[in-house]
N, C-alpha and C positions, 0 to 999 in steps of 0.2 A: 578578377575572373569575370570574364563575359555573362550575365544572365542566360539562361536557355529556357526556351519557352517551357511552357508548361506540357507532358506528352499527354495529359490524360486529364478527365473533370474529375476532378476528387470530394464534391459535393459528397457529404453520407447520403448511400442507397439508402431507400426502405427498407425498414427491417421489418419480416413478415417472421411475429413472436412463435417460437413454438416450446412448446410447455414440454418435449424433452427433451430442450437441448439447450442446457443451461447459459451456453453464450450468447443467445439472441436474445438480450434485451433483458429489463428489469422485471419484465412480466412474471417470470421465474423468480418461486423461493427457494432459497437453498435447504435441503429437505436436513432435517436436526437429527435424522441416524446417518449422514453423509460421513463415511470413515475417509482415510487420507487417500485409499488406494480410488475409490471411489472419485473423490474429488481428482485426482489426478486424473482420471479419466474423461472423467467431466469436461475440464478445462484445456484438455487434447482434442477435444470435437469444437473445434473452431473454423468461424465461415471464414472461406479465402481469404475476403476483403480485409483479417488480422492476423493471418497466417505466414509467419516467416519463411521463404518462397524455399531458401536454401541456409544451412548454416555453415557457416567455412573450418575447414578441413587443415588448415594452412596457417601457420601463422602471420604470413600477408595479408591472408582474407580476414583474419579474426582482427587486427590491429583496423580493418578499412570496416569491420564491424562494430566497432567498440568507437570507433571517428564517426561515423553516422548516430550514434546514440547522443553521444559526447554533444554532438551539434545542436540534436534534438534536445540537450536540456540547458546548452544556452540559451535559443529561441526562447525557449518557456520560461528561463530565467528573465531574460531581457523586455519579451512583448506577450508572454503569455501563451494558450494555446492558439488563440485567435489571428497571429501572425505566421505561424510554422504552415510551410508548404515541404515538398518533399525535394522544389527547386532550390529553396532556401536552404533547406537540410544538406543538399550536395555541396551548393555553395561554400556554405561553413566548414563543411568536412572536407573540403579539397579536393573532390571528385567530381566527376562526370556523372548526371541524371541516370544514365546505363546502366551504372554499378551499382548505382543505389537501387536499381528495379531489380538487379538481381539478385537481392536478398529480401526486399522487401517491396510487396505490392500497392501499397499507401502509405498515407503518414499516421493513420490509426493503428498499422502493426507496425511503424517506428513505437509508438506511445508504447503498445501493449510489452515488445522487446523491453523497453528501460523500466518499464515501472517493473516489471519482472528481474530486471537488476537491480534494480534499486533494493525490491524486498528480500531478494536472497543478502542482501547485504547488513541490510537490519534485521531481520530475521536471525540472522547467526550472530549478531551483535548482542542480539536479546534474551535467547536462548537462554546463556548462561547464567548472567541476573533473577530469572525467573525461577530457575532450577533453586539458584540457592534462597531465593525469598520462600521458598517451600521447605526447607531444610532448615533454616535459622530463625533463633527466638528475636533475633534484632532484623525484623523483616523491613521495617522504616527504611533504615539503609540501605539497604542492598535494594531496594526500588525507589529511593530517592535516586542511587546509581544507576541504576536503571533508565529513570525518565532522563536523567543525565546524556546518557549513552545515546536514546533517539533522538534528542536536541541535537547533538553534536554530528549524528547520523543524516539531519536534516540541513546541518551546515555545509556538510562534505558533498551532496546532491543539489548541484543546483538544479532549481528549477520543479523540485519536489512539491509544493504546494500546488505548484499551477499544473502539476502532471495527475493528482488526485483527484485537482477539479476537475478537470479533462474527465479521467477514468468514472467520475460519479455521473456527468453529464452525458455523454456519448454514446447511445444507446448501443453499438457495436463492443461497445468494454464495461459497459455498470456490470454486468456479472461476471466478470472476472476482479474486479478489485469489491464485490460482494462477499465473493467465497474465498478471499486471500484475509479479510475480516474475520469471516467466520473461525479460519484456522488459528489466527491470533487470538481470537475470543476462546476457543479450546484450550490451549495455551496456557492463558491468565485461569481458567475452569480446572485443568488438571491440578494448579498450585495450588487452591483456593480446598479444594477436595481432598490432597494428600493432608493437610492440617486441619478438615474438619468433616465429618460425616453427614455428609450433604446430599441431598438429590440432587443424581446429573443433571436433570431441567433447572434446577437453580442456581446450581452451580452454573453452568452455558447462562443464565442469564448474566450473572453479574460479570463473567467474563468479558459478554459484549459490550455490555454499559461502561466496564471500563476503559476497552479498547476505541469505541465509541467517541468517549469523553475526551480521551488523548490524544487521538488523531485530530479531532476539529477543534480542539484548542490550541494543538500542533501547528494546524491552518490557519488559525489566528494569529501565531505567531510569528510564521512565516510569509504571513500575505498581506498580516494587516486588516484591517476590517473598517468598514464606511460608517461606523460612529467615530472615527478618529484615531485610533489606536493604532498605534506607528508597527510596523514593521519589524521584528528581533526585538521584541519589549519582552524581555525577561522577568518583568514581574508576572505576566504571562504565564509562565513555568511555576513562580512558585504559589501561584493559585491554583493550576492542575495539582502539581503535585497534594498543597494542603487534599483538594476534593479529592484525589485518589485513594491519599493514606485514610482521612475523615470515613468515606465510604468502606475501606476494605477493613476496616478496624474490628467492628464487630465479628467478622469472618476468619481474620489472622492472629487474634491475639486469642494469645492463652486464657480460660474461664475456667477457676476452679470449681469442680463436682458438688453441687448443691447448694451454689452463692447465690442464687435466686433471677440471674442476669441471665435473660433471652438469646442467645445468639443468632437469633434472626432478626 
């Protein structure tokens, strides 16, 4: 297929930060009484320039929706974010430049569309793991499986590593993959507090620290790192893992009543 020029400068605008509107930029914290409903609202008040212009109605349109994402995470898989244009994007996907404006206005709301598929995919991957590490005296397990489950979640996505850096660097998306954090860090907080009687502020902390921990060593594992370390090194994994169970141990495991042992 013939190249077609470029219709539009896709340079990121300035972003002029405003402190209520949690998508512009890293400026914004995400505020720690933010409930779900809230956050969803939140992350609805998005500038144009990562706003899905239309979504398709049609299962023709959803299949040329799902080929434009599909595209966007070989790009990322193959050269990174640094190569993806939204000509490249059409290219890949078999379409004309046109179709692709008509869902999406940039390649920042290609990003923001996939990483938002991405998470609902792990997301309900994880769920379940979580649930029952909160239920079960053999919690090791059931989040060994766990971190099991995001590895393999991170195989089935290409191009996921180089889509987080994107999301962390971009000043048009760090607050959306801030507050999709935060909700996993809740998450790991709710588990952590059905088995121990905990202050929500501390619980929410170690929630983040671990979510934290696993994602960027997730990234490591996925991307590889410039001291040398290759690529899918699965020893990798079972160093997070050791640090996750290490850390959440004093918090998940059972202390009988008057044995002298801090659980903080």
């Amino acid at each position: 297929m013939e190249r077609q020029p470029e219709q539009r400068d896709e340079s990121p605008a300035p972003v002029v930060h405003d402190a209520t509107n949690p998508s512009q930029g890293a400026s914004t914290r995400p505020s720690r009484a933010l409930g779900a409903t809230a956050l969803a609202r939140a992350l609805d008040r998005k500038p144009a320039e990562v706003a899905i212009r239309k979504r398709p109605t049609q299962a023709r349109g959803a299949a040329t929706f799902d080929a434009i994402l599909d595209a966007a995470a070989t790009l990322l898989e193959e050269g990174g974010y640094e190569i993806l244009t939204t000509n490249l994007v059409a290219e890949i996907a078999g379409i004309n430049i046109a179709t692709l404006y008509q869902y999406f206005p940039s390649k920042e709301a290609i990003l923001l569309a996939l990483f938002r598929r991405d998470t609902d995919v792990r997301t309900a991957a994880g769920t379940e793991p979580l649930q029952r590490s909160s239920d079960s005296s053999d919690w090791r397990t059931v989040l060994h499986q766990g971190i099991d489950i995001l590895v393999e979640q991170r195989r089935r996505q290409p191009g996921a590593g180089a889509l987080r850096r994107a999301m962390r660097s971009l000043p048009e998306l760090q607050a959306y993959e801030r507050e999709t954090m935060v909700v996993r860090a809740r998450a790991v907080a709710a588990s952590v507090a059905r088995r121990k009687d905990m202050d929500p502020e501390r619980a929410n902390r170690i929630g983040l620290c671990v979510v934290e921990t696993t994602a960027a060593l997730l990234d490591v594992w996925s991307l590889g790192d410039a001291s040398g370390l290759a690529r899918d090194d699965d020893a990798i994994i079972d160093e997070l893992k050791a640090m996750v169970m290490a850390y959440l141990a004093p918090h998940l495991d059972e202390i009988a009543v008057g044995d002298g042992v801090d659980p903080r």
